[in-house]
C-alpha positions as CSV (number, residue, x, y, z in Angstrom):
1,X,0.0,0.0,0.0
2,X,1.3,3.5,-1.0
3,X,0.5,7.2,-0.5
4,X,-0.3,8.6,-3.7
5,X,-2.0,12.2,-3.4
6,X,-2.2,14.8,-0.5
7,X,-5.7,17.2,-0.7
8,X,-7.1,20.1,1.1
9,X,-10.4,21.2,0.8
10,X,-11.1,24.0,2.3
11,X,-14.7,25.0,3.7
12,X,-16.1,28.5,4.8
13,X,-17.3,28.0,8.2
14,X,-17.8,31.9,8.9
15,X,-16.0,32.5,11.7
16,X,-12.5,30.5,10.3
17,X,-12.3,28.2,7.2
18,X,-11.9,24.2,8.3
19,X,-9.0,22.8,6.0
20,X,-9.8,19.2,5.7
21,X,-6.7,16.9,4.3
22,X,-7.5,14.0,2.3
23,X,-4.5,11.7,1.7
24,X,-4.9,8.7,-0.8
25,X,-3.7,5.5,-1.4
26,X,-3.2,3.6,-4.8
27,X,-5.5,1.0,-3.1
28,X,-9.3,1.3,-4.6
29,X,-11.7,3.5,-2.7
30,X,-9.1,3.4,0.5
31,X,-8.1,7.3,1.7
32,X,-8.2,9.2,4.9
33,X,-9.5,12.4,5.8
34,X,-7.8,14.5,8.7
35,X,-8.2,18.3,9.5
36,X,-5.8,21.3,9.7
37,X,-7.6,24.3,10.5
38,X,-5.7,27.1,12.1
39,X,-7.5,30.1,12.5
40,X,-6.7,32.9,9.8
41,X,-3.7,31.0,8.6
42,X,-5.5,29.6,6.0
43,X,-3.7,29.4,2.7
44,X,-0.7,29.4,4.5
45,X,-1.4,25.7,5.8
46,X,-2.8,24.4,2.5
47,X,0.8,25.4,1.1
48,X,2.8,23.5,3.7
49,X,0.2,20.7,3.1
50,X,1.3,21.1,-0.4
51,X,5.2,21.1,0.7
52,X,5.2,18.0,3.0
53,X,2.8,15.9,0.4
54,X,6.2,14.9,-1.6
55,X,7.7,13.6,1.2
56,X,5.4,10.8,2.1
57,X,4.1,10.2,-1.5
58,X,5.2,6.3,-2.4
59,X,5.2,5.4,1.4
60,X,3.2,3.1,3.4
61,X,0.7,5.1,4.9
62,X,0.0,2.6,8.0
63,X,4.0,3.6,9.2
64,X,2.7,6.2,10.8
65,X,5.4,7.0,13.4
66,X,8.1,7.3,10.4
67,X,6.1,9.4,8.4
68,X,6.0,11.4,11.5
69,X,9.2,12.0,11.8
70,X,10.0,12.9,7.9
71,X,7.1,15.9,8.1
72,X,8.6,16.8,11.3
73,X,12.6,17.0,11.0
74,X,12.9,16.8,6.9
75,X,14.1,20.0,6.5
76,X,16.1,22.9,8.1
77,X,13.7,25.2,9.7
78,X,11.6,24.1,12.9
79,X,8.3,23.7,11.0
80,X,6.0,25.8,13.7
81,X,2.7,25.6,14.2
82,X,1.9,26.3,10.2
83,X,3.6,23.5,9.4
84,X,3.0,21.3,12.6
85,X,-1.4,21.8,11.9
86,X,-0.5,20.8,7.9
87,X,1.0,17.8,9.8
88,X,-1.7,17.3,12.0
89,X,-4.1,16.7,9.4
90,X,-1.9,14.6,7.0
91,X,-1.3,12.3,10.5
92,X,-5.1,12.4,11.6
93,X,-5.9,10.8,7.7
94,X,-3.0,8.1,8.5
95,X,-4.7,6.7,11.1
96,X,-8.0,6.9,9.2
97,X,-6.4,4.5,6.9
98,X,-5.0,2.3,8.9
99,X,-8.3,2.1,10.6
100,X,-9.9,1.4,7.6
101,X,-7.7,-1.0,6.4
102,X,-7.7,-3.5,8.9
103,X,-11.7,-2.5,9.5
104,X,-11.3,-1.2,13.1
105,X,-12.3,2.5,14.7
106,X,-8.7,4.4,15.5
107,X,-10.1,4.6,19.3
108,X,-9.4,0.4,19.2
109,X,-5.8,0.9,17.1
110,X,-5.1,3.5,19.8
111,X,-6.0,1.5,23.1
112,X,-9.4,0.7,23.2
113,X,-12.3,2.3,24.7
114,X,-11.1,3.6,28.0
115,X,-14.7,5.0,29.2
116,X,-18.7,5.0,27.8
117,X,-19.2,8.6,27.8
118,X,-17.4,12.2,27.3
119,X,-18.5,14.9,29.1
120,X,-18.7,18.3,26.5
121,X,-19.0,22.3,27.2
122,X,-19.2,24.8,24.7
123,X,-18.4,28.8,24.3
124,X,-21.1,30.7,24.9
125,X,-23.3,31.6,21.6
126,X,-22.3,28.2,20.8
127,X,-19.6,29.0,18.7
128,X,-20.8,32.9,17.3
129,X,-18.1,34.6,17.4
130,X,-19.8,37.8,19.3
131,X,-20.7,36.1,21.8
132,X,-18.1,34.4,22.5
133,X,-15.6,37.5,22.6
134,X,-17.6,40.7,22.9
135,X,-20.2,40.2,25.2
136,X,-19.7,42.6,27.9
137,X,-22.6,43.6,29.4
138,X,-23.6,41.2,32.6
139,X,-27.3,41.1,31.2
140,X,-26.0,39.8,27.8
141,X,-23.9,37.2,29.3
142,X,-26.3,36.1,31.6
143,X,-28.6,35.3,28.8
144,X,-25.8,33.5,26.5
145,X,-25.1,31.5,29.5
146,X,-29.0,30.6,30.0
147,X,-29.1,29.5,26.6
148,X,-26.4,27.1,26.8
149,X,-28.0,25.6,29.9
150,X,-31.0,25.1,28.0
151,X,-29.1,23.3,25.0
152,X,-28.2,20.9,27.8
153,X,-24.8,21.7,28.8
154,X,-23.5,21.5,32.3
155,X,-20.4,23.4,31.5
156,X,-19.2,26.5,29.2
157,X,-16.0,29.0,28.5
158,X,-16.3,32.5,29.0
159,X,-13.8,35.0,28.2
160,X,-14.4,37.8,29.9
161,X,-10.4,39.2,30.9
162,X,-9.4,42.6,29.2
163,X,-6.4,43.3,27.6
164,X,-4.6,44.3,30.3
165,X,-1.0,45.5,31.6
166,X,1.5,44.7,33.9
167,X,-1.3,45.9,36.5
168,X,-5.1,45.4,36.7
169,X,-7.0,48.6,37.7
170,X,-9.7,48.3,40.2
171,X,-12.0,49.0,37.4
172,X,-11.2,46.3,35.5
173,X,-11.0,43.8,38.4
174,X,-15.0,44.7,39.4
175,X,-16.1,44.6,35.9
176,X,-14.6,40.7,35.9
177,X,-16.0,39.9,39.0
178,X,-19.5,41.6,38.9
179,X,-20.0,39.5,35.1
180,X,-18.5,36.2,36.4
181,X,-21.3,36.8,39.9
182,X,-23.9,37.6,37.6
183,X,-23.8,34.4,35.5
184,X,-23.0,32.2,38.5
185,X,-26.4,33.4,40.1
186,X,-27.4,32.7,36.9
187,X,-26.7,29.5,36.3
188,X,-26.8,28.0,39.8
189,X,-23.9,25.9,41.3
190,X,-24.4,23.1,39.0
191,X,-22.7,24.1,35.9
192,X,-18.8,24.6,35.7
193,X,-17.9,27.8,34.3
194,X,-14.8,27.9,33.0
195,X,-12.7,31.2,32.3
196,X,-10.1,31.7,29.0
197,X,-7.4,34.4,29.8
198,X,-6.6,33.7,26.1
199,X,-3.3,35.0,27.5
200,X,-4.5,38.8,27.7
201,X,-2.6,40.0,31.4
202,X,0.8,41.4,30.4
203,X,2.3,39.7,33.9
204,X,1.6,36.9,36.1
205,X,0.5,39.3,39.0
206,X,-1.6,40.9,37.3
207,X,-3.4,37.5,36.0
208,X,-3.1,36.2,39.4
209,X,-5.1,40.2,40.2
210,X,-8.4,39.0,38.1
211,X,-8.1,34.9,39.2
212,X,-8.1,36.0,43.2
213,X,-11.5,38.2,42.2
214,X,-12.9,34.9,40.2
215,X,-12.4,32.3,42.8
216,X,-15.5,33.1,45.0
217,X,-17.2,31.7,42.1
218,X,-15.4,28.5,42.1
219,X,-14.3,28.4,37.7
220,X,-13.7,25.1,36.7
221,X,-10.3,26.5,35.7
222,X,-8.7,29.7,35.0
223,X,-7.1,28.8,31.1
224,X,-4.3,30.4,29.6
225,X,-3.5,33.3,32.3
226,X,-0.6,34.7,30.6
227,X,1.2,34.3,27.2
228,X,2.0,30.4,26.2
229,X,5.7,29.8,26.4
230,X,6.4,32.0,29.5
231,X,7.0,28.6,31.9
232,X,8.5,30.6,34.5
233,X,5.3,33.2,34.9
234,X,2.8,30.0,34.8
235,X,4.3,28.5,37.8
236,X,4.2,31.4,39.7
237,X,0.3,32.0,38.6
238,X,-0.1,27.8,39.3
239,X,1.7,28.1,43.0
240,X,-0.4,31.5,44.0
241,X,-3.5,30.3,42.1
242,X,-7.0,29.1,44.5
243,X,-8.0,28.1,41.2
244,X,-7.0,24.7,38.8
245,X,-5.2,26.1,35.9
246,X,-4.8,24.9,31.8
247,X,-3.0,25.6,29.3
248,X,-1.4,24.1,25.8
249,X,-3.8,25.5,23.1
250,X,-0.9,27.3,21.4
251,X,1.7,25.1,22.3
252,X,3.0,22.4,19.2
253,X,4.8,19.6,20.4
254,X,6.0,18.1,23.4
255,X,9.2,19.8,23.8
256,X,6.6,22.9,24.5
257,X,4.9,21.1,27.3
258,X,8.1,19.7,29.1
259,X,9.0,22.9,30.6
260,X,5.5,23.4,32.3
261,X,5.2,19.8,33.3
262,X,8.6,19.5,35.0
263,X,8.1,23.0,36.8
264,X,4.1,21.4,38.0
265,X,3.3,24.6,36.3
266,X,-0.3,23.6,35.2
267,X,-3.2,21.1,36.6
268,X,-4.7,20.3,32.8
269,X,-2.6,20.0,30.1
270,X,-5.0,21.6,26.5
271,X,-3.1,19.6,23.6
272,X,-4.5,20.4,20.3
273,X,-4.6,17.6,18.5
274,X,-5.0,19.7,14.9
275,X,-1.5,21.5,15.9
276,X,0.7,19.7,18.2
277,X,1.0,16.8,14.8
278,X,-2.1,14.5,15.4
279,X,-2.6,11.8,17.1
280,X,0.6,10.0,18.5
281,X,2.4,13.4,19.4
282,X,-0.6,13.9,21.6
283,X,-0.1,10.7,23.0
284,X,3.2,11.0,23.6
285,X,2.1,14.2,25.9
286,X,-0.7,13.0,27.7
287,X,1.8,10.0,28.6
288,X,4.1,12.3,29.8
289,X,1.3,14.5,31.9
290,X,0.3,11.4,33.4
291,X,4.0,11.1,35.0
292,X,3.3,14.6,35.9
293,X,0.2,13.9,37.5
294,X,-1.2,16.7,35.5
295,X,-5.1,15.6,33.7
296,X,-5.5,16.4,29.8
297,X,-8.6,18.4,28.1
298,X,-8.3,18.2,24.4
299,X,-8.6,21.7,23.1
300,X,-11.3,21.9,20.2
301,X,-12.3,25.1,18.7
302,X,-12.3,24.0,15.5
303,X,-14.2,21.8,12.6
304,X,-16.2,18.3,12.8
305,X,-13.1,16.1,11.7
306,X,-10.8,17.8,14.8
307,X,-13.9,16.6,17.1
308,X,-14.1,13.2,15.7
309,X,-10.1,13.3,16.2
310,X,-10.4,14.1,19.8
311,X,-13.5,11.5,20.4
312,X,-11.4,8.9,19.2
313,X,-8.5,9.5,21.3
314,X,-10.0,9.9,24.1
């Protein structure tokens, strides 16, 4: 069995494009599909599709963990998240093969089922993009929130943390808590709220300023308090925090997560499984969490392929 094409197809899903990667074999009817979205970086990753398809053309597409390494070290530059989420999604189709091949779900080639259910949240607005990011006005939030309830979640993100300096200002810090109180009387003590910093505090102490407001209201966990890559500043948020922390949505590879895992710098570990190279590299950090005693949560923001990704390596 060989490799013989590489596709993208690209699909408008207003708030980003999905790339979907298609990845054929010269047996009849037998291809995989994988996807490698990354959020305004679109024609950027169908190129680097486009550069690593030569590379595994002719192989075997069931060798997985070789083809893994060509895309990843066949060349002189690091290959960065661009190149890492084209990777992703030329991985994600291996594994569909392989699957296919033998006739077995990936969540069997990977392990087997390790549980019966997976418990979900969502943004609020579902996924609109205005809600999700400009809703900040207590009333408005409150009445996402109510809505997700009533889709039958028992959790949701909220990213409600401004832009902020080295310092929060008193203002700020109210205006956080007052929205985060308002949708926890909202919602009642029964739904897990959790809270995406998306990295916006210029310095731990001031993240650490908005999490000590937030923790009345118990979050689920406070995500991404300051800037990915800054180990140092997320163990000093993680060993001052009342809260659980995550992080790992903009992080690529494993080398990225050692740091924070060594330094206990995290409690949940956010691997993206579209941009840290698929399936196996994302194994190969939720083993290494495990040593850490630090829990995983798959980040998904992205299309229906990434989700059935995640499902199946759950």
């Amino acid at each position: 069995m060989k490799i013989t094409a590489v596709q993208t197809l690209v699909v408008n899903a207003e708030m980003r494009n999905w790339v979907f990667v298609r990845v054929e074999t010269n047996e009849p009817g037998l291809y995989g599909w994988g996807e490698a979205t990354l959020e305004w970086k679109t024609r950027a990753v169908v190129g680097a599709v486009q550069d690593l398809e030569p590379l595994v053309i002719g192989h075997d597409p069931r060798d997985i963990e070789q083809l893994s390494r060509i895309m990843n070290k066949n060349g002189f530059w690091r290959i960065g998240v661009v190149g890492k989420t084209a990777m992703s999604g030329i991985e994600v189709a291996l594994w569909d093969i392989f699957g296919k091949s033998v006739g077995l779900p990936v969540w069997r080639l990977l392990g087997g089922k390790t549980r019966d259910r997976v418990r979900i949240y969502t943004h609020l607005g579902m996924g609109e993009s205005n809600a999700v990011y400009e809703t900040s006005d207590a009333r408005e939030l409150v009445d996402h929130g109510l809505a997700v309830v009533a889709k039958g979640y028992s959790a949701m993100k909220i990213v409600p943390i401004p832009y902020t300096h080295h310092i929060a200002s008193s203002r700020q810090i109210d205006r956080v808590a007052r929205l985060m109180g308002a949708l926890r009387v909202a919602v009642g003590n029964d739904i897990d709220i959790m809270v995406d910093f998306h990295g916006r505090p210029a310095s731990a102490s001031a993240a650490l300023q908005y999490i000590e407001a937030l923790a009345p209201f118990r979050p689920y966990f406070v995500e991404e308090p300051v800037q990915p890559g800054d180990a140092l500043s997320m163990r000093e948020v993680a060993s001052r925090s009342p809260c659980p922390v995550a992080t790992g949505e903009r992080l690529v590879d494993r080398n990225e997560f050692d740091d924070l895992l060594r330094l206990r710098a995290i409690t949940i570990a956010q691997p993206d499984l579209c941009h840290v190279g698929g399936l196996s590299e994302g194994r190969k950090i939720a083993a290494m969490a495990e040593v850490a005693g630090v829990g995983i949560a798959p980040h998904n923001p992205l299309g229906p392929l990434a989700s059935v990704a995640a499902l199946h390596w759950l």
